[in-house]
N, C-alpha and C positions, 0 to 999 in steps of 0.2 A: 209319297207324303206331300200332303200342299203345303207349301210356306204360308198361307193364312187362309183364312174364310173365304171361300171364293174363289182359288188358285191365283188370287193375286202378292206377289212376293212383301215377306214380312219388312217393315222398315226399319232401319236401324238407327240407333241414336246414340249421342256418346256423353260421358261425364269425362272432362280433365282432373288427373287426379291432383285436386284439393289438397291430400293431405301430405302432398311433397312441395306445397309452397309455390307452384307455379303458373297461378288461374290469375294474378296480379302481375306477372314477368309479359311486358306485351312484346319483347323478339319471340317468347317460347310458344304462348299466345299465338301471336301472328300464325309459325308457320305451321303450329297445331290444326288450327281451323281453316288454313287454308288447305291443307292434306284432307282432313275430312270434308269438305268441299267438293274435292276433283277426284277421291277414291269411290265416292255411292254412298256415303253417309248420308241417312234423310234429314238428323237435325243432330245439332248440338244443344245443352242444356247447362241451365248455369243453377244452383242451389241458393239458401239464403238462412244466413242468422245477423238479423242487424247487430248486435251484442250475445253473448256467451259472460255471464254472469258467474265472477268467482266465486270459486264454491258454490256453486248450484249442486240442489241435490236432486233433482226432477231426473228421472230416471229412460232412459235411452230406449225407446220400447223394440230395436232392433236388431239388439247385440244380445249375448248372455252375460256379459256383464254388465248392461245397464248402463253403458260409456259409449257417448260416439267416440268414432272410430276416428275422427280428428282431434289433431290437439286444442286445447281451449286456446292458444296463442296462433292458431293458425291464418294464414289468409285467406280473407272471406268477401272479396268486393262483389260490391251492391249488385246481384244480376242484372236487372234490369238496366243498370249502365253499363257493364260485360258483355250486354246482347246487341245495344247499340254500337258497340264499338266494335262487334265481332260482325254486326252486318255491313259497316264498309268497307271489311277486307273480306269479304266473299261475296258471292253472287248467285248461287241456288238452295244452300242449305236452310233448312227452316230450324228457328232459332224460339226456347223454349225455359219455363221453367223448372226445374223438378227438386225441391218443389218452395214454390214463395210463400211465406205462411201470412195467409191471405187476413188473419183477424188484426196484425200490426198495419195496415193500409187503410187511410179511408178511401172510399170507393172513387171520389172525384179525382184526387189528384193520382191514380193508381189509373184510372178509365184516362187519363191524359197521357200518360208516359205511354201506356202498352197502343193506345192507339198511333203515339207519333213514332216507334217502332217498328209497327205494322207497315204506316203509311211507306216510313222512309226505306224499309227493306224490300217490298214490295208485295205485302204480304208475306210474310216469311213467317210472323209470330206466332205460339200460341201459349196460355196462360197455364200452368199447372200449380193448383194452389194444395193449402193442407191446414191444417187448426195448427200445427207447432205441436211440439212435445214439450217443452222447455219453459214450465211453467213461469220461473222468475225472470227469463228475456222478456214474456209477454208483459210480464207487471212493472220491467224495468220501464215501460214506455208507458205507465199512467192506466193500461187496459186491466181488466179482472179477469183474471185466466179462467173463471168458471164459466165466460161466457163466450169463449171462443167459438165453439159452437154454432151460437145464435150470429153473432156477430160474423163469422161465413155465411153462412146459408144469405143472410139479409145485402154480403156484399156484393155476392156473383147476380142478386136479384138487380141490385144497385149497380152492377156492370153493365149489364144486359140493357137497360134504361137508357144509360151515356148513352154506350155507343149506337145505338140502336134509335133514337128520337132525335125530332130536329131542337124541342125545349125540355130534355128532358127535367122531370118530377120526382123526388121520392119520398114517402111516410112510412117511416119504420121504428123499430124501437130504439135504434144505436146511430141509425143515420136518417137526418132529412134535410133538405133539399126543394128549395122556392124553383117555379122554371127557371134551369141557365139554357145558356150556350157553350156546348164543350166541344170544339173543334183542334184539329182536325179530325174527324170520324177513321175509323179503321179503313185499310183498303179490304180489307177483305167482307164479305157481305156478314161474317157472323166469327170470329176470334174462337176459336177454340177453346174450350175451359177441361181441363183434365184436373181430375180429382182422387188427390193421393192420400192413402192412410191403410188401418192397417183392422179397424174396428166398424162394428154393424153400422155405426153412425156415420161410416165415410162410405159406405158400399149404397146407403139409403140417402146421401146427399149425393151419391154421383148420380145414382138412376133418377131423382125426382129434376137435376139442376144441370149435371154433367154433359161434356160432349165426350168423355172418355174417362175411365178409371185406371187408376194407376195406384196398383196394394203393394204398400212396403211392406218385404218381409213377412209374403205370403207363400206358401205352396202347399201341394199335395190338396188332400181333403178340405184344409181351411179355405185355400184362395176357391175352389171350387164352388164350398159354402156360400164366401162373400160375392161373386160373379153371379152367384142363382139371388143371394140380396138383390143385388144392382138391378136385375131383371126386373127382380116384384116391384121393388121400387118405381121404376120405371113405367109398369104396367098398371101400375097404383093412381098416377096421377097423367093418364092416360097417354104415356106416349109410348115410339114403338123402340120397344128395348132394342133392337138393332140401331139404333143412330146412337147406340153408347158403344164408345170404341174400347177394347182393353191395353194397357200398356206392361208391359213385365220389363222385369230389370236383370243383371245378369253382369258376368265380369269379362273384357274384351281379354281371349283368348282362348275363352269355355265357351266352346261350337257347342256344349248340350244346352246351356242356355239359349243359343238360337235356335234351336231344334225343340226345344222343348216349348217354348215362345210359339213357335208354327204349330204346332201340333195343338195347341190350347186355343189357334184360333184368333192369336192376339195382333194387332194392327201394327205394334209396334214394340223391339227390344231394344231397353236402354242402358248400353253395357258402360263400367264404369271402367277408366285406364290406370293401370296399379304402378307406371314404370315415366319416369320424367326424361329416362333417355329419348329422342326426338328420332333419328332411328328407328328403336324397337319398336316405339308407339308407330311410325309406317308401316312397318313389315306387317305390323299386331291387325292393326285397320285393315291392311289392301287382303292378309289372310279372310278375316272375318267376312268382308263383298263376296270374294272368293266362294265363300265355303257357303254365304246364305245363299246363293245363285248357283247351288246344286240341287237346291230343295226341291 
């Protein structure tokens, strides 16, 4: 069996687990990422809800019961400052989002953080956005949740522009923008943008906009579905469906998850860590390299 497309070995990626309190602890922190560092982990990834809105009733499209899986009091610091503070205590892991809900950002001041990220890690970044599920977080910040949507699709357009022009321009419905100057530009010649959800509308925005798709709380026949989306999409507005990467997700200790991840083809499994002892989560990683480096 190859471990991805190509016989080149699947990447592996990790979530800290969130929901035991210790993604804001920076001893626990520290020597988390730096274990995933010096074991073969290809990146780490940090999540985001600026606000969790009491009593919200906007429904969890992941779970069966319609509840994320964290507590509403849980800690939740800002990734994007997580990712910076995680790349000067490593030195190869590539550092990510999964996923920043890209419609709370305007494009400029959002095109400045990820590029001095970029720069100062050495490239190591790349951007994983998604519309949010969480209708009343997005309305707590002033936006209309109806148009989350539009307001993606027009910011990755809006990304693309910063980093990419020396004055960039933009005219759009939600954002515009006279020429600036937005320095420092990314080191990398083009930031990554993965693009996460779980609906025909995320599968048709990764393939027109994406460098890679990443479906929550897909499998079987549906993620197959949404992957032939991504393609059309892709093919639609003429580019070559192969420079869209897949990413799947999975829990660190379930090798069928990383096997099943290889077998689908996909570039990269992002498994999440369910255990805050500092221990198991080594033994759990050095197993997982292990076990994806028989493939």
């Amino acid at each position: 069996m190859e471990a991805s497309a190509g016989g080149k070995a699947i990447a592996l990626g990790l979530l800290p687990p969130y929901r035991l309190g210790v993604a804001s602890d920076p001893a626990w922190m520290g020597v988390f990422a730096r274990h995933a560092d010096e074991s073969g982990f290809e990146s780490l990834l940090a999540v985001e809800h600026v606000v969790v809105p009491v009593g919200h009733s906007s429904r969890y499209p992941y779970s069966d019961t319609g509840r994320m899986p964290l507590p509403d009091d849980c800690d939740l610091p800002d990734p994007l400052d997580l990712l910076a503070w995680l790349a000067a205590r490593t030195e190869r892991i590539r550092l990510g989002t999964g996923i920043l809900v890209l419609p709370e950002h305007h494009p400029l001041a959002l095109a400045k953080r990820c590029a001095t990220i970029d720069r100062l890690s050495g490239g190591r970044f790349f951007l994983g956005v998604g519309v949010g599920w969480n209708r009343e977080e997005v309305a707590a910040l002033g936006i209309d949740p109806n148009e989350r949507g539009t307001r993606t699709d027009e910011a990755i357009d809006a990304l693309r522009v910063i980093w990419r022009d020396d004055t960039p321009e933009f005219a759009g419905q939600h954002f515009n923008f006279a020429p600036v100057h937005s320095h420092p530009k990314p080191a990398q010649a083009r930031i990554p943008i993965l693009v996460g959800g779980h609906a025909p509308a995320a599968a048709r925005r990764a393939g027109e906009r994406g460098d890679g798709f990443f479906p929550l709380g897909l499998a079987g026949d549906l993620l197959d579905e949404r992957w032939a989306q991504v393609q059309q999409a892709a093919i639609a507005v003429g580019r070559n469906p192969a420079s869209v990467s897949l990413t799947l997700g999975g829990v660190l200790g379930d090798d069928t998850a990383i096997a099943r991840a290889a077998e689908r083809g996909a570039e990269r499994v992002v498994l999440s860590l369910r255990t805050d002892d500092l221990n198991a989560a080594r033994h759990a990683m050095d197993a997982a390299v292990a076990y994806r480096d028989t493939l």
